[in-house]
C-alpha positions in Angstrom: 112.6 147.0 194.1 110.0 146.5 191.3 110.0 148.3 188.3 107.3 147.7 186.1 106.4 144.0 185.1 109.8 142.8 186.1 111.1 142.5 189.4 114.3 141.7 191.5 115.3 137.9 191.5 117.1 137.0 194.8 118.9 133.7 195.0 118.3 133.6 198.6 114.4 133.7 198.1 114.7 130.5 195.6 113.0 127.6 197.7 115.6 124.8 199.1 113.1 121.9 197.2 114.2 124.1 193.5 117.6 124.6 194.1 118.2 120.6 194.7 115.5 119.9 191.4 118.2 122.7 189.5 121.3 120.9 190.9 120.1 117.2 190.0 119.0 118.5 186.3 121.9 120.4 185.8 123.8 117.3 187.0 122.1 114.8 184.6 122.8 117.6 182.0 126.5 117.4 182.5 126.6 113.6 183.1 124.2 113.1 179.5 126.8 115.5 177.7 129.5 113.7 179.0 128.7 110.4 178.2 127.3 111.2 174.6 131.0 112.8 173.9 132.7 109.6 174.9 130.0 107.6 173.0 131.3 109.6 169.5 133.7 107.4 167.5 136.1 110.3 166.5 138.2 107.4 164.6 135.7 106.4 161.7 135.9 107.6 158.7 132.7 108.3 157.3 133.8 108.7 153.6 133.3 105.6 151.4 136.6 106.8 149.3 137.9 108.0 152.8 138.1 104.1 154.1 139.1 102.7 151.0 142.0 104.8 150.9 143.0 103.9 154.6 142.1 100.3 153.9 144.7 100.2 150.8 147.2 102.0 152.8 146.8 99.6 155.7 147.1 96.6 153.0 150.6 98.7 151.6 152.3 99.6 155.2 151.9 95.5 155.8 153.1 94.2 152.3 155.8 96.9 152.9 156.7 95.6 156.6 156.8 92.0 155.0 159.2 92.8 152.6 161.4 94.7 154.5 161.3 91.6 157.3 162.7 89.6 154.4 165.1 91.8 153.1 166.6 92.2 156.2 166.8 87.9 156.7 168.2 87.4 153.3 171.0 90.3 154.1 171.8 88.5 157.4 172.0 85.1 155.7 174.3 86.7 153.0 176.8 87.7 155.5 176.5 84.6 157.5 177.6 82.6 153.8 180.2 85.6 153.6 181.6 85.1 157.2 181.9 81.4 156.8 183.3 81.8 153.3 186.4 83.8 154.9 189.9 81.6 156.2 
């Protein structure tokens, strides 16, 4: 039925030769979105103060992990001392 300048679009009339030209853009569509998402480094920090800030925290979780490590040896060799100390 035509009304005017516009008239019915039937997907049925669309060509065989278009439909597969569609599907394979469509395709490469999804497959380009896909692998520019998984390209995307979600994990940078693009703030200059942003990665200083992680950096020193970095820096402070291993000087803490260090000292704890060596608190916890000094503690075990004070109650080795303590055990042989004993009768």
């Amino acid at each position: 039925m035509n009304t005017g300048r516009y008239r019915d679009f039937e997907v049925g009339d669309v060509p065989p030769a278009a439909v597969a030209v569609l599907g394979v853009c469509v395709l490469a569509l999804v497959c380009g979105i896909l692998w520019y998402l998984s390209r995307l480094d979600h994990t940078g920090l693009r703030d200059a103060g942003a990665r200083a800030r992680a950096e020193r925290r970095e820096e402070s979780r291993r000087r803490q992990d260090a000292l704890r490590t060596r608190r916890e040896a000094l503690q075990r060799r004070a109650e080795r001392r303590r055990g042989n100390g004993r009768p």
